[in-house]
N, C-alpha and C positions, 0 to 999 in steps of 0.2 A: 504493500500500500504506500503510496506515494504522502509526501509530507503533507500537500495539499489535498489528500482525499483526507486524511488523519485528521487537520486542520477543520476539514466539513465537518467530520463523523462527531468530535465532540461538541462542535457547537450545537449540530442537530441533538444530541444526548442534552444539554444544556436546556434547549427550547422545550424538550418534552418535558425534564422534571418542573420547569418554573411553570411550566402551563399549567401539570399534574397540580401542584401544589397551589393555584389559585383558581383550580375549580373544586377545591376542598370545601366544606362548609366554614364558614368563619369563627364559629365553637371550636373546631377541630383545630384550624392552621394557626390562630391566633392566641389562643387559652391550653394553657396546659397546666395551669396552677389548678389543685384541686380546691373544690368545694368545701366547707365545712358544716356539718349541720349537729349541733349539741341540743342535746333532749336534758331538758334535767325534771323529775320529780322534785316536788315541796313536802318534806319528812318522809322519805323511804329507804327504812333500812335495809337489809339485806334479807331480801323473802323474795324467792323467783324460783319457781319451778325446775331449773338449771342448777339451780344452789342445793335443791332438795327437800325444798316446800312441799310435803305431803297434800296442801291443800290450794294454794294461789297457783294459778294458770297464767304466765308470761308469757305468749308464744312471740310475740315480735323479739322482748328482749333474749332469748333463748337461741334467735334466729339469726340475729345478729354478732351474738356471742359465738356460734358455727360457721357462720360466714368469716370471723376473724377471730378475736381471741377475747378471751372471758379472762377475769383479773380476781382474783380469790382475796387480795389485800389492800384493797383501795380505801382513802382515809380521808376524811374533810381535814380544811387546816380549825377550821371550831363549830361547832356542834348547834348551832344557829345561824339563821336566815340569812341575815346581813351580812357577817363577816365571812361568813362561809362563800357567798356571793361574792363580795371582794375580793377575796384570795383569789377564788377564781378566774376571776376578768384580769386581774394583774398579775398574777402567778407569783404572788409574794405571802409570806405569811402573815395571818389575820392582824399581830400584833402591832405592825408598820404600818397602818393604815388610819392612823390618828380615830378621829370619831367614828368612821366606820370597822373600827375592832368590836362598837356595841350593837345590840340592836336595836332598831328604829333610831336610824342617826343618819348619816349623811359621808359620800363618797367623796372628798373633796380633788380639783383637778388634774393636782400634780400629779397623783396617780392615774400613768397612762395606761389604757386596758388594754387587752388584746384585738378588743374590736375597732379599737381606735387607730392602730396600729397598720392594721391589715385597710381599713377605710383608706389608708394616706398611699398604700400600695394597691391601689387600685380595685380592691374588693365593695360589693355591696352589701354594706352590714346590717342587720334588720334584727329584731325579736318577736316574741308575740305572747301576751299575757305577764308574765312575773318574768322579769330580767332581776337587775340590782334591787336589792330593799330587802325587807320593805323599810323607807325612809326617803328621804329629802332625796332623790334622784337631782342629777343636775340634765343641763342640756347642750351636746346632747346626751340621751342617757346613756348610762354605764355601757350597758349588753349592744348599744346600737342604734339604730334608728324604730321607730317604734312603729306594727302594723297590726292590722284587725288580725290576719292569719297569714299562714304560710302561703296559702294560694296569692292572696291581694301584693304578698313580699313577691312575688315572681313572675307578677303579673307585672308588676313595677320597676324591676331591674333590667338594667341595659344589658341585652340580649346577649355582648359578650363581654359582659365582665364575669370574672366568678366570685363566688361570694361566701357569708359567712354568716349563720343563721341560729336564733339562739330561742329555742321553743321551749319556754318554761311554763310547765302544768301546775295550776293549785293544788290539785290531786297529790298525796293523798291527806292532803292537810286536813285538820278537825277544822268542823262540827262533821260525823256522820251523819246518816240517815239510818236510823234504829232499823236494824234486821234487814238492809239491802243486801248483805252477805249471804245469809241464809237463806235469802227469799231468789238469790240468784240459783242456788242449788248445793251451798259450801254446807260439808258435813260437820258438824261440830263436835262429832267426837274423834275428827283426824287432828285437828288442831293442838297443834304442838305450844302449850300454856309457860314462857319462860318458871326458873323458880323464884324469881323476884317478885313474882304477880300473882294474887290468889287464884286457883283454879277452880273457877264458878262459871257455871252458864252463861251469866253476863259478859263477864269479862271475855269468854269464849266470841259471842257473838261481836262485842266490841271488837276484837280482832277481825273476825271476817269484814265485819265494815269497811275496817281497814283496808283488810285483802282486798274488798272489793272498789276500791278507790282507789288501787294498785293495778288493776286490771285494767281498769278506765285509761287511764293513763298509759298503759300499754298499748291498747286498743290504739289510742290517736297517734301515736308514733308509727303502728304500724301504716293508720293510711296515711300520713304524710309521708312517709317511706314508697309507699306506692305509687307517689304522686312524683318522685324524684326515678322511678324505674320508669313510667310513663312515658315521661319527657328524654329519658336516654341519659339522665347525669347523676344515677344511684354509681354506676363502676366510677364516673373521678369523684363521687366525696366520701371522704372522711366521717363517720357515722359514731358519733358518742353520745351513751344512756347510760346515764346516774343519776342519784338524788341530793339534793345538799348537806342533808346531814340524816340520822337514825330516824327510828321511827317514834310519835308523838303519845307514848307510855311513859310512866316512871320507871327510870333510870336509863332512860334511852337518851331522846332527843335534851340537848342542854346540859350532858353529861360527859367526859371521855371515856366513858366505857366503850365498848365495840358496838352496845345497843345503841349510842348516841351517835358515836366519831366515825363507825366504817359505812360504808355505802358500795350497793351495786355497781359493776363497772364492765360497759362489753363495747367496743371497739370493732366498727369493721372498716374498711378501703379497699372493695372491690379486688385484684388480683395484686394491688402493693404489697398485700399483706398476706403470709401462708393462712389457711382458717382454720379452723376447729382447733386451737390453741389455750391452753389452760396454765395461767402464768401465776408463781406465788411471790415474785418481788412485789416490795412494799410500793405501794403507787400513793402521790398525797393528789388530790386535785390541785394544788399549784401548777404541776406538772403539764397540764390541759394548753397555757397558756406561751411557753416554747416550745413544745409538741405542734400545734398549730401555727407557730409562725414558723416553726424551721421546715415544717412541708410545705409552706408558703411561699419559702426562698426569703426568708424577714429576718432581721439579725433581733434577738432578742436583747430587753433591754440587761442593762448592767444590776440596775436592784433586784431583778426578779430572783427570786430564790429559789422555786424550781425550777426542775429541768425535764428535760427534752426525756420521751418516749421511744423516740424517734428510734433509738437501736434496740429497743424492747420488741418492739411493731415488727422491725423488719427482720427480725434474727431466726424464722424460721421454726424458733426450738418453743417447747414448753419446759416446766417447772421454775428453777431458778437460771435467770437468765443475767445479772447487770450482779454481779456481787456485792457492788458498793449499795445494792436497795436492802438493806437488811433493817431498816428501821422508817418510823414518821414521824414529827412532832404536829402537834396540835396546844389547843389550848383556847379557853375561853374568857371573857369580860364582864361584862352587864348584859342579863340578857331580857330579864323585866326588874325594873326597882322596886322589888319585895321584901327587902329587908324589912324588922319590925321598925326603924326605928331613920334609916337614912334610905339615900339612895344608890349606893352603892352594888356591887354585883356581888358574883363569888369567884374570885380570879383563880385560876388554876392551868398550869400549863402538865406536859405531860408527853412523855416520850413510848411509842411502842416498837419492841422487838419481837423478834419471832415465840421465844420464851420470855419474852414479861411485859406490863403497860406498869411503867412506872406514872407516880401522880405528884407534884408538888402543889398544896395547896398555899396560898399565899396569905389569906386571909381564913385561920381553922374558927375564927368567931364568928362568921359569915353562915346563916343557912343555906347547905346545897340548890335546894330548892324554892327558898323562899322562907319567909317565916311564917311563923302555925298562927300568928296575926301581926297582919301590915294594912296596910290601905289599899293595896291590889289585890286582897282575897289571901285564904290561907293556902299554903303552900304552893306560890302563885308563878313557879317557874315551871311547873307539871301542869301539862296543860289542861282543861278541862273535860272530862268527859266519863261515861259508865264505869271504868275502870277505874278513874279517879277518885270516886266516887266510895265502889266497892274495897278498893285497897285502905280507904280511910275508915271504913265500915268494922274493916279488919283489925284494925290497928287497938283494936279495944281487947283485946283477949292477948297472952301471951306469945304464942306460932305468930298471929298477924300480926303483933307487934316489932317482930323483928323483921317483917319484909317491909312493914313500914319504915322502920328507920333505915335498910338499906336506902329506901330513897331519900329523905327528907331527913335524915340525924345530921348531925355537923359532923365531919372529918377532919384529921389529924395531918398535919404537915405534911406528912410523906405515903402513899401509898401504893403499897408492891404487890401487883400479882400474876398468879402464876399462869399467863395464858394456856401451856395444851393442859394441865391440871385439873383448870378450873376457868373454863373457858366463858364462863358469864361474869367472873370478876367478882365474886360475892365476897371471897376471903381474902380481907388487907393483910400481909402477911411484914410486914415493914419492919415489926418490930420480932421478928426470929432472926437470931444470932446467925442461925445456917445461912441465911442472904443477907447477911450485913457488907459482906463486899460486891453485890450487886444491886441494893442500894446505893451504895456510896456510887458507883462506877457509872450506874445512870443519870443519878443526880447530876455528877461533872460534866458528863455528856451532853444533856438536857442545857444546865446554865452556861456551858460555854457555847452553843449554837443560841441561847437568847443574847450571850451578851455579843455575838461576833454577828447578829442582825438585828439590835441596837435595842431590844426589845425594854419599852417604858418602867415594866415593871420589874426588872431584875437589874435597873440602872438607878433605883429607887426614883422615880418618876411615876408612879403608877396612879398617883391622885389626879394627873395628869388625863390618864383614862377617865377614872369616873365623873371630872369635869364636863365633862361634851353631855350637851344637850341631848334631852330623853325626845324627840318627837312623836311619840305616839299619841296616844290620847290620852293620856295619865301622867301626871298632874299638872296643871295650868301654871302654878306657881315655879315648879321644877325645870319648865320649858325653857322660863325667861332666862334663872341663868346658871339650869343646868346641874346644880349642887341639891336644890331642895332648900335653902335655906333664902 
């Protein structure tokens, strides 16, 4: 072949590909950043039919968990609405987030979210129902730009941008609907009754409630799922379903136990990721927040504190996969002002490993839950309802009086236990000699990751927290400036 036919042949090879490639769809040739779409439940702990719920029926979460990979140790960074939502959006722990460490407070600017982030690279950021809060949201808000539903976000986005989409359900938050569990078909003598909880009827049904306000909220993930398979862009997103923190019982939600701190976690991305994958590294939801921008191609910021997924996702393997995830911290603030007597919370931060959840309480005068009389109700950090009810019913006899106080007594500075032992946390064991150097060892651990991300309370600043205004609806006087006084 002569120089000049050689000469032809590549240019003709030249003209095909650039033709090939602009009669591509404009989705296709121009977008290759994936989608994001995060589902969160409001108080859902860890009850999914994939986890081994005898009784709740997840099929979407379940579906998605086989489609990619299911996370057996996923953790809020604190056990309430608000800061658990901040963490989130900024991938930092709860504690750095000035007034929004409490709840019903306020997000303030300088912390940049993730959706903010990905907005400035080119994504269309949206939410739909509960994003940030509940509290003083700014604008625009935390999670994004705010829309009636998922359909109206997509109906509204520039056809080739990709985007990043933040659908947060009320579900399965309290008030229930008395016997919608039962009346759906849930058998009440499969129901698995924790031992912190009296096992009654009631309390039985109250759970199904629950379950069944777990389902609901599964349900609508599935069809908005279908509505991204529809349209041909379920394989480029990124599909995460979790809750923000445990479920809305005593000693769950507003607590670090595992009934409060751990949440559901299932992960899919179409063929990025191998599937049917079952991982036990520790995940914190901070993690949510560089996980998303590094598949995004986004440098994450320098404060965020957690980290990227991203080699968890694509490694192929199950079990323990990242050695350094061998722990989480968390930790809580104010999360209703029930004290008897000020407005204070009950601060407590808390470190988990594979064998222990260590607990430093910081304030042991503080009720866990509130006080047995304040001006917000007795024990007014346990949220209301049948079982709230029944467990206080209980508390009058001796047996229920010790499940009582697991929730609602005051606790002791230091609290050790034994997670595979004694896997519901019942027995503080802090003060046995046999763990006194795993005590100490978590402690150290624990305070030097609060004081090396600057945390208020361990720099003695912590009055600092309880300062920031309560904006809920209690008390008018407390609002203005914030102390109570």
């Amino acid at each position: 072949m002569t120089k000049h036919r050689l000469y032809l042949s590549l240019l003709l090879l030249i003209f095909i590909n650039v033709s090939a490639a602009a009669q591509q769809p404009e989705n296709v040739s121009k977008r290759k950043k994936p989608n994001i779409f995060f589902a969160i439940a409001d108080d859902w702990g860890v009850h999914a039919s994939i986890y081994g719920d005898p009784v709740i029926k997840t099929p979407t979460f379940d579906r998605i968990a086989k489609r990619g990979v299911l996370f057996n140790r996923a953790f809020v960074s604190s056990p309430s609405c608000t800061p658990s939502r901040g963490a989130i959006l900024t991938g930092q722990h709860f504690w750095r987030l000035g007034p929004g460490a409490n709840l019903w407070s306020e997000l303030p600017k300088e912390h940049v979210t993730y959706p903010d982030l990905l907005r400035d690279n080119g994504y269309a950021v949206g939410f739909s129902r509960k994003g940030w809060g509940p509290g003083k949201d700014r604008k625009p808000p935390a999670a994004g730009d705010r829309y009636k539903s998922f359909k109206e976000f997509l109906a509204k986005k520039p056809e080739n941008k990709p985007f990043c989409f933040w659908f947060g359900a009320h579900d399965p938050h309290r008030t229930y609907k008395w016997q919608s569990g039962v009346n759906s078909g849930m058998d009440l003598s499969k129901v698995v009754v924790p031992a912190y909880l009296p096992d009654t009827e009631k309390v039985r049904t109250d759970i199904c409630d629950y379950y069944f306000e777990v389902q609901r909220f599964d349900t609508e993930v599935g069809e908005r799922l279908k509505i991204l398979e529809e349209i041909g862009e379920l394989e480029n997103t990124i599909v995460v379903m979790t809750g923000d923190h445990g479920w809305p019982f005593p000693r769950g939600k507003s607590n670090l136990y595992d009934a409060g701190a751990q949440v559901p976690l299932a992960i899919q991305w179409g063929s990025k990721i191998k599937a049917g994958r079952v991982v036990e590294d520790f995940v914190s939801l901070t993690d949510m927040a560089p996980t998303f921008l590094e598949a995004a191609g986004v440098q994450k910021l320098d404060v965020m504190t957690g980290k990227s997924l991203m080699k968890v996702l694509t490694s192929g393997d199950s079990g323990w996969i990242d050695e350094s995830r061998d722990h989480v911290f968390m930790g809580k603030e104010r999360h209703t002002p029930c004290q008897p007597k000020d407005f204070r919370g009950t601060p407590m931060r808390g470190i988990r490993t594979k064998d222990f959840l260590y607990i430093h309480n910081f304030n042991p005068d503080c009720w866990p839950a509130g006080g047995p009389q304040s001006r917000k109700g007795k024990y007014a950090d346990i949220d209301g309802g049948p079982t709230k009810t029944e467990l206080l019913a209980f508390g009058n006899d001796d047996s229920g009086r010790k499940k009582l106080d697991l929730s609602v007594a005051k606790r002791p500075a230091d609290e050790l236990y034994d997670a595979n032992n004694d896997p519901l946390q019942l027995i503080n064991i802090a003060n046995d000699p046999k763990v006194s150097k795993q005590v100490k060892q978590l402690r150290e651990r624990l305070f030097n990751e609060l004081r090396e991300t600057n945390d208020p309370r361990i720099l003695g600043k912590g009055s600092e927290l309880e300062a920031f205004p309560y904006r809920g609806s209690f008390p008018k006087k407390q609002k203005k400036n914030g102390n109570g006084k």
